[in-house]
C-alpha positions in Angstrom: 0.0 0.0 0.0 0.9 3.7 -0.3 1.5 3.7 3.3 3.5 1.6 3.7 5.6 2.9 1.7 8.4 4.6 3.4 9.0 8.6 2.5 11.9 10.0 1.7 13.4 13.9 1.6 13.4 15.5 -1.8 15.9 18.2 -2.8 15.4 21.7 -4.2 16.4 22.4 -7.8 19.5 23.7 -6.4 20.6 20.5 -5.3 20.9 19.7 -8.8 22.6 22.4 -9.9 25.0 21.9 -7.4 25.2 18.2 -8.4 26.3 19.3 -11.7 28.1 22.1 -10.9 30.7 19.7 -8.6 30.6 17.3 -11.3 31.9 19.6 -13.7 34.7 21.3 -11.3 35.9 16.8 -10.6 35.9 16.8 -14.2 38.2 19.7 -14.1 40.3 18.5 -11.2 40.7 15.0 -12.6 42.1 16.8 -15.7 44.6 18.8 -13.7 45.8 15.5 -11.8 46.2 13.6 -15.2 48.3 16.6 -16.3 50.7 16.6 -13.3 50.9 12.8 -13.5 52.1 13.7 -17.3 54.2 16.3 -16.9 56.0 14.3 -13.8 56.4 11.2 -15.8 58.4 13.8 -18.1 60.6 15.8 -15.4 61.6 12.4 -13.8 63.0 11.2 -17.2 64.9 14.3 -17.5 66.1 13.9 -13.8 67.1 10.2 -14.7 68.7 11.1 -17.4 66.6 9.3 -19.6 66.0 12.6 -21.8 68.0 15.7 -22.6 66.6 19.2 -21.6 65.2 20.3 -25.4 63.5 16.9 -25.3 61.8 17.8 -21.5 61.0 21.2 -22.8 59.6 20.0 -25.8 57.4 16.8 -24.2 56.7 18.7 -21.1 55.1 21.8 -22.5 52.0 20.4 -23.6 51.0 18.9 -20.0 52.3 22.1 -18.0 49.4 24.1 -20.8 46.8 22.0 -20.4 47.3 21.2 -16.5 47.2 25.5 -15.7 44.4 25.7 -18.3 42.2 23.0 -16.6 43.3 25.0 -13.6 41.8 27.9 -14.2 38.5 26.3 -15.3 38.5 24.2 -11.8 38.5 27.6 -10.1 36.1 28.9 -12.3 33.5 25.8 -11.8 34.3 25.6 -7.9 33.0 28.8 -7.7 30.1 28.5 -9.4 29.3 25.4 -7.0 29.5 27.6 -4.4 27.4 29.7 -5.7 24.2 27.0 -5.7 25.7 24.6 -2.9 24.3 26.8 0.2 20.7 27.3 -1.2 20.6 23.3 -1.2 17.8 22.5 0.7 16.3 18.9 1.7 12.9 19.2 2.1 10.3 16.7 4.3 8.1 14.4 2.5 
């Protein structure tokens, strides 16, 4: 039956927003963190001696770009979450 049924809280739209709105900054985080992994993979070959300095320039320009770009966008979507995140509101059934 209906009632017996058991009732659960339902969120505000801003729930969702923030839902998506941390989503989106992970998204950005997880792209910095793949980048650092990158461009440390390169700067410990160069440290090992495994590559020369043009070759670490050359190899390790590309993660160091897209790492402070993804940056930028993380601090751009973490403050839109915070933004939304404090009008969350769980609301009674």
């Amino acid at each position: 039956t209906a009632s017996s049924v058991a009732a659960f809280p339902t969120a505000s739209p801003e729930c969702a927003q923030a839902v998506q709105r941390a989503n989106a900054s992970m998204s950005h985080a997880v792209a910095v963190s793949t980048a650092l992994r990158q461009h440390t993979e390169v700067m410990n070959r160069l440290l090992n001696g495994k590559i020369d300095a043009s070759t670490a320039l050359r190899t390790g320009t590309p993660s160091l770009i897209t790492g402070s770009a993804e940056s930028a966008k993380f601090d751009v979507a973490l403050a839109d979450y915070r933004k939304v995140v404090d009008r969350c509101q769980l609301r009674a059934p």
